[in-house]
Each structure stands twice: as C-alpha cells, then as structure tokens.
N, C-alpha and C positions, 0 to 999 in steps of 0.2 A: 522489041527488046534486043534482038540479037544482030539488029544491026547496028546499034549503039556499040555493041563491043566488038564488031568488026572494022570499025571507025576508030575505038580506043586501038586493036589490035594493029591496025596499017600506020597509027601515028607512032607506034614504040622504035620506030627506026630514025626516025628523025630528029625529035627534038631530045636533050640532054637530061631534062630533070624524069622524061622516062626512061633514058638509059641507067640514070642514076638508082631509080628506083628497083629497076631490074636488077642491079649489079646486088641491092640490097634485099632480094628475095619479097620484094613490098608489090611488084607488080600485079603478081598473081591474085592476093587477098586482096587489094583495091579493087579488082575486077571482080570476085566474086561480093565482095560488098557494095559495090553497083549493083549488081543482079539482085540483091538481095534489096535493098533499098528502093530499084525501079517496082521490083514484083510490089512491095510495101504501096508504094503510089499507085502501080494500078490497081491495087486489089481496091483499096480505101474509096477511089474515083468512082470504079467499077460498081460498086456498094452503094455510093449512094446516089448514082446513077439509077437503078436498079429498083432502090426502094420508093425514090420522088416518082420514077416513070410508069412504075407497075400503080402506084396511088392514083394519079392521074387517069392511067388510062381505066382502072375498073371504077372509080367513080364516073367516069363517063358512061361507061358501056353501060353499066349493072347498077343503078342509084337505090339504095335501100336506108335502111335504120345503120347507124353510125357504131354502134357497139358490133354488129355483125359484119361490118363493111372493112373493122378494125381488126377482126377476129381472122377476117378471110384475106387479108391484109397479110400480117404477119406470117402466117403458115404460108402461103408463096414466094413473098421476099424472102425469107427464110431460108428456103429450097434454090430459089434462083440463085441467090447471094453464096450460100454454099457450093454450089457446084460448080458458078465461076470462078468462087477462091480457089478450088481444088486445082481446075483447068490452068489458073494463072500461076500457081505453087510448082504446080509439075512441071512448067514449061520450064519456073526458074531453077528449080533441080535438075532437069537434064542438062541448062547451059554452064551452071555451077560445075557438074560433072566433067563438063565437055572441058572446061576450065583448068582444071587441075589438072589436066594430059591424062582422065580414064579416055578408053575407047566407047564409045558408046553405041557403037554397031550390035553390039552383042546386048549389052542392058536392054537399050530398044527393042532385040528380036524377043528378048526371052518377055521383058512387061508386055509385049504384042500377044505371044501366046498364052501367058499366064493372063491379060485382059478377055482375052476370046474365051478361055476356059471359065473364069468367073462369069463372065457376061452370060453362055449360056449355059451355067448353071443357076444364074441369077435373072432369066429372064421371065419367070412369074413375080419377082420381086422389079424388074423395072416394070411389068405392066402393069403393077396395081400401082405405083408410083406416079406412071403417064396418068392413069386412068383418075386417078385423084387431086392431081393437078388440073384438069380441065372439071372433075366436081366442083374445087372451090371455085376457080376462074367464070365459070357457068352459073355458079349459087345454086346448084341445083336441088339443094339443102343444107340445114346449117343446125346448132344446137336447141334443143327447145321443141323442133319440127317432130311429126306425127306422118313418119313415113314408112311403105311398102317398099320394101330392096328387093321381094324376088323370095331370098332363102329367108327372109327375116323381118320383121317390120314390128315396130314400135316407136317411142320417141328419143330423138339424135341426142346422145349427150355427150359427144365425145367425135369429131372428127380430124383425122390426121392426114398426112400425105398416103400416108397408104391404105389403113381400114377406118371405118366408119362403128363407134359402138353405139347398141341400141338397147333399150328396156322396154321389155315387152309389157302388156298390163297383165300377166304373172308374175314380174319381177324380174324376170330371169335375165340376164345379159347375153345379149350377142355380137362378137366382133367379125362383122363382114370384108373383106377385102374388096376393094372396088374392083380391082381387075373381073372379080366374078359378077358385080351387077350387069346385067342385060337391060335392068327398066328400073327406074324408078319413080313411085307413084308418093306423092308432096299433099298429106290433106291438111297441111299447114298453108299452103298456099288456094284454097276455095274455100267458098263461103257457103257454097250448097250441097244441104245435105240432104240425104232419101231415104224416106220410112215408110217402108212397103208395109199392106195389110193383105196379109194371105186368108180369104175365106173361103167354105165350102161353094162346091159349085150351084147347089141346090138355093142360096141365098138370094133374095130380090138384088138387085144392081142397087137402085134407088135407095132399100134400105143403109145398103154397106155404104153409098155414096152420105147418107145422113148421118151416120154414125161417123164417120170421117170425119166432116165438118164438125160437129159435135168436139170429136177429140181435140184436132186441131185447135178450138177455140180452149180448151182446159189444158193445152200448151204452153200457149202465148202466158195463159192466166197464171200460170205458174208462178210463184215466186221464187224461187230460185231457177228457172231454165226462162223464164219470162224474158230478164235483162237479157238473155246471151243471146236473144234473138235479131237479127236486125230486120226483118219485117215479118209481117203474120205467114204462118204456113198457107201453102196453098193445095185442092186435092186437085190431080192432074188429071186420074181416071184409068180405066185398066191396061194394063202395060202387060199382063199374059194371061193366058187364057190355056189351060190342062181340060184333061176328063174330068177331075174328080175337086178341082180349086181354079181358081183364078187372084190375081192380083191388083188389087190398086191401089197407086203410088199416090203418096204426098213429097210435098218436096218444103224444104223450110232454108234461109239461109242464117249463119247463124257466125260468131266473133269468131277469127281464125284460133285455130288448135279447141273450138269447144265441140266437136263434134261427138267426141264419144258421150259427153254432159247431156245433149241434147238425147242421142239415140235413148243411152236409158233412160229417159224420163217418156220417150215414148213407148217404150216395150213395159213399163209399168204402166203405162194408160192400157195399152192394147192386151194386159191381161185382167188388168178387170174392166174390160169389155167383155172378153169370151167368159170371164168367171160368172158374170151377170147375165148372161144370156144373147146381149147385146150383138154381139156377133158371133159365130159358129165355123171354130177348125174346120181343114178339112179332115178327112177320115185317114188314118193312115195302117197301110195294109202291112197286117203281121206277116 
C-alpha cells in the first residue's frame, strides 16, 4: 500500500495535471482516498480469501456432519476476518495520518506503549482467545456434546472464541474459559460405556458372574434403552479386587450422547438386584 503512494508522491513533480491539482489543494484528499479505497480492496480480497481457504482446509483436515462443520466454520472466519480488517485499517490510518503532514513518530511511540500496556493487561483474555481458536479448528467439541472440561462438565450449548457454556444435569450453567482447560474429556465422541457391579467380598464369583449376565440380558430387553444399544452388553469380569468388595465390569456400547440413558437403566437393574437378594453390598464401615 505504501508504496503505491510513494510512486503517486515522486510523480507530483513532473507531470502538470498534478501540479495542477496541488496548486488546487486536491492532491492531498486524492491520496488519502486512494488509501482508503486500496485498504477497501484489500480488506474485501483479504475476506474472501480467508473464508473459501479456512473452508477448504478444515473440510479436509476434520470431515464431520455439515451443520457442525458450518458452526465451526463461521466462528473462525469470523475471528480470522476481523483481525485482519483491523491489521489492514490500521495500517491505512497511519498512512492517512502520515498524509496530511501529522508526525507520526510520536502516534507510533505512544500506540506502541498503550498496545504493550493493553496486551498485558489483556493477556488472560488473548489466551483464552488462542486457546479456543485451536478448540474449534481441532473439533474438539461442539454443541449437543456431553463433555468433562476439568472445572465443569456437562452438555456444550454454547461455544465462542473464548468460553465454552455448559448445563450440567442439575441444570445449573457454567461458562468455562478455554484458556483454563487442561483436558478435555468428549463422551459425545465413544460409544462404550461401563457399568461396574460392586459386590461384597464374601460372594461366589460365579454367582455375581450369573447374575451379570442375567442383567445384562434385561438390558438389551429393555424397551426404551434396548434401541440405544448397538450391540448386546458384554460382562468382562473383575477389574478390582479390596478387602471387604470386589468389582466386575460390564461393558455395553451404546448411540453417541445416550450414555447417561443407558447408565440409569442399569443402576435401576442393579438395585433390584441387591433389593432381591440377588446380589449383596458391600458392608460399609460407620
């Protein structure tokens, strides 16, 4: 951009219709309406540059369902697109400046130290910004999903560039900043669930191993947790072993986001088990 008018500026000696226009105070506002009209062009080029190329490359990368692809779409063209208009705006206001004979030694010093001073005061506010730009770019969740953040987990209804909100199954709302995730755990994204059977230590194996299968099969039968199955549970067998209990797991896989559907229909199996005698707590010390 600025050497465009370093070219207008070296031709104002030579030819007449820009001496003319100087003589008529016209040269200066043609120049800064150049600037203003290239910034116009790059910004618009720049834009959709931006939005065809970021399209592109994350359907490639990351290929998902089209409404979420469109979701995570928007929220980063968005962000990108902004911040290069801002980069390419500023540049044409300081040439604009430069234009009209300010100095701009001093503008520069002083937006240099009023930027440093915003920037770190502002820099939990650009990390959660970085940090949520590589969430969507990553998918690492999206609205609808049944996720663990760490401080908070529930299901996503709500992600932005900078925090994530969530509804827990209390109700209650939480709006996380990404900057603060450390881990995030996606049970929108697996299909296998596990439903441990905590029994006394003093119980036959065999029996709790029959009674399992037992369950299991009045699982499957279910009609409402039946469908959200996609194959019969399976029992695995004990996965730990205490003084006073031991554990064994079944494992069942089941439609994404139906997991929590599944569990309670197994913790209502597995209480009228122990209410039947079927199986036996362990003991638990006052």
């Amino acid at each position: 951009m600025q050497v465009a008018f370093d070219a207008m500026r070296s031709m104002s000696s030579s030819p007449d219709w820009i001496k003319h226009l100087d003589r008529l105070h016209l040269l200066t506002p043609l120049r800064v309406l150049a600037v203003v009209v290239i910034a116009a062009i790059i910004t618009v080029f720049v834009r959709r540059v931006v939005k065809k190329g970021l399209r592109r490359l994350l359907d490639r990368a990351l290929p998902t369902d089209r409404s979420r692809a469109e979701a995570r779409h928007r929220a980063l063209s968005s962000a990108l697109r902004a911040a290069l208009t801002g980069v390419i705006w500023a540049v044409a206001v300081i040439t604009i400046i430069s234009e009209v004979g300010v100095n701009i030694g001093g503008f520069v010093a002083t937006a240099t130290v009023v930027g440093g001073a915003i920037a770190f005061g502002a820099q939990t506010l650009i990390r959660d910004i970085i940090a949520g730009f590589f969430v969507l770019s990553d998918d690492q969740f999206g609205i609808g999903d049944q996720v663990d953040l760490g401080h908070a987990s529930g299901v996503v209804e709500r992600v932005t560039l900078r925090t994530a909100r969530l509804r827990d199954g209390e109700g209650r709302i939480w709006h996380v900043a990404h900057g603060n995730v450390l881990r995030v755990g996606n049970l929108s994204k697996t299909t296998l669930v596990l439903l441990d059977i905590e029994v006394a230590r003093a119980m036959p194996l065999q029996t709790v191993l029959d009674e399992a299968h037992h369950l299991t099969e009045s699982l499957a039968a279910d009609a409402t947790v039946g469908p959200l199955l996609n194959a019969a549970p399976a029992v695995v067998g004990v996965v730990d072993l205490r003084d006073d209990r031991y554990v064994v797991r079944v494992t069942a896989t089941a439609q994404l986001g139906k997991h929590d559907e599944v569990k309670r229909a197994w913790r209502a199996l597995l209480l009228g088990a122990f209410e039947s005698g079927a199986l036996v707590a362990p003991t638990v010390a006052a």
